[in-house]
N, C-alpha and C positions, 0 to 999 in steps of 0.2 A: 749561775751557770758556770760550772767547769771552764778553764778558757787553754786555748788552745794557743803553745808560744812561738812552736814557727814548725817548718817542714821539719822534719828530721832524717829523712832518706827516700830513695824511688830503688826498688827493687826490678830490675828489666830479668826475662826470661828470653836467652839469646841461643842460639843453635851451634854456633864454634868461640867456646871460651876462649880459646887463644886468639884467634882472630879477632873476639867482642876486645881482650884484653889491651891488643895492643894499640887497635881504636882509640880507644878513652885513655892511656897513656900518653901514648904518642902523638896523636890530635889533640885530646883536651890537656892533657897534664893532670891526669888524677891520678894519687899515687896509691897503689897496693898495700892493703894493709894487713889483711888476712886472706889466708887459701883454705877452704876446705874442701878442696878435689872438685866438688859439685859448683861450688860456688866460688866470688869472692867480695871481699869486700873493698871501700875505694873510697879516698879523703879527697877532696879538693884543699889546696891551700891557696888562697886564704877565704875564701869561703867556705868553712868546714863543713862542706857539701856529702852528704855522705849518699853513695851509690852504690850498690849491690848488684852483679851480675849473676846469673844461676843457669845452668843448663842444667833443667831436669832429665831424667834418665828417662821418663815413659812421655816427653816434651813431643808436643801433635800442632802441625800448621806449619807455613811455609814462613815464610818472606811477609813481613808484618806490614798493618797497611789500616789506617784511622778511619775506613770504612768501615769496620768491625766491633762491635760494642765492643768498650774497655777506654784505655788508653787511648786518645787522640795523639798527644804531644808532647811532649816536656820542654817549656821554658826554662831559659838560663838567659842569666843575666851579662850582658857585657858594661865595660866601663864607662864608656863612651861610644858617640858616636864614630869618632876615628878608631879606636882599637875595635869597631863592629868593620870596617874596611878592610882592618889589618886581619881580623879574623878570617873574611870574603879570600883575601888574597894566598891566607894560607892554605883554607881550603882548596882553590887551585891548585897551587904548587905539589899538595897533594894528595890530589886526584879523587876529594872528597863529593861526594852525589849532594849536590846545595843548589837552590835558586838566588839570584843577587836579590841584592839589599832590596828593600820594599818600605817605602812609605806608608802609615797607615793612623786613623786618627788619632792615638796617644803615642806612637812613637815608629819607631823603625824595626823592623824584625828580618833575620836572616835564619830561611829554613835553611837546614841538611835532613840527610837521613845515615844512622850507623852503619856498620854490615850487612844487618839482618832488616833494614829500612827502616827503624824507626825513627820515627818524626820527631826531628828534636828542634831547638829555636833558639836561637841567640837574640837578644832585644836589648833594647834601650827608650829608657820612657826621654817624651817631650818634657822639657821644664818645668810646664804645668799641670803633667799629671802626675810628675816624681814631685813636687811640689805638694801635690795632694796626698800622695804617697805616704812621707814624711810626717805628714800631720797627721795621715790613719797610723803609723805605727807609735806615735804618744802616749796611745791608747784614752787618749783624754776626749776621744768623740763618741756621741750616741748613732745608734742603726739609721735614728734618723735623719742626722746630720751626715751622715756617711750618705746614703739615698740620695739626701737631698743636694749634697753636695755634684754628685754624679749625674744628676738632672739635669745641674746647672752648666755643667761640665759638656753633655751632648748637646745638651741646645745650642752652647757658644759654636760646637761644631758643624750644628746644620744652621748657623746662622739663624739662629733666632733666639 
């Protein structure tokens, strides 16, 4: 089997590239790497995250929304749990569309939404499922030690 190394980029389809632009600059820190009028392209450092925004010319639909087949959401990773606060707090200060921090059974996640709404997540795993994490990315486990790993993993959650 072919094996696949990691993500390599998310392409979003956004209705005001300057506005999508200064979003993911300005909020996230991604920096511009290419224009080509329609589109552009965007690095994260140090995560050499790569993001592509595009406004098509004949682009149909409003104000985007994870009811719609496609795209639900795009996670992103935060460092910690404290720089996931520091993230909350910036979003405040500016005037970012986000729900607070949330608990949830492998870790913590804090939605926003861009300009044009989309669902985007900042997270951070529990110690024991970046823990598990870690050990899937060795690449030294079977489908079904991964499985079964994860079995063992909700059971411990609903307590059994």
């Amino acid at each position: 089997m072919p094996q696949l190394v990691r993500v390599d980029h998310v392409s979003l389809t956004v209705t005001d590239l300057e506005v999508s632009h200064r979003f993911y600059t300005e909020v996230l820190d991604f920096i511009q790497i290419l224009d080509f009028g329609y589109g552009r392209i965007y690095l994260h450092n140090p995560s050499a995250f790569i993001l592509t925004l595009v406004a098509h010319p004949d682009r149909a639909g409003g104000r985007f929304t994870e009811l719609t087949t496609g795209l639900d959401h795009l996670g992103l990773a935060a460092a910690d749990l404290d720089d996931l606060r520091l993230w909350e707090e910036r979003f405040r200060e500016l005037g970012v569309e986000f729900t607070p921090i949330r608990e949830a059974e492998f870790g913590y996640h804090l939605n926003f939404r861009d300009p044009d709404g989309m669902a985007l997540e900042l997270g951070v795993s529990k110690d024991d499922f970046a823990a598990a994490m870690e050990l899937v990315k060795t690449g030294q486990l079977s489908k079904d030690q991964i499985q079964e790993y994860a079995r063992q993993m909700l059971a411990e959650l609903n307590g059994g």
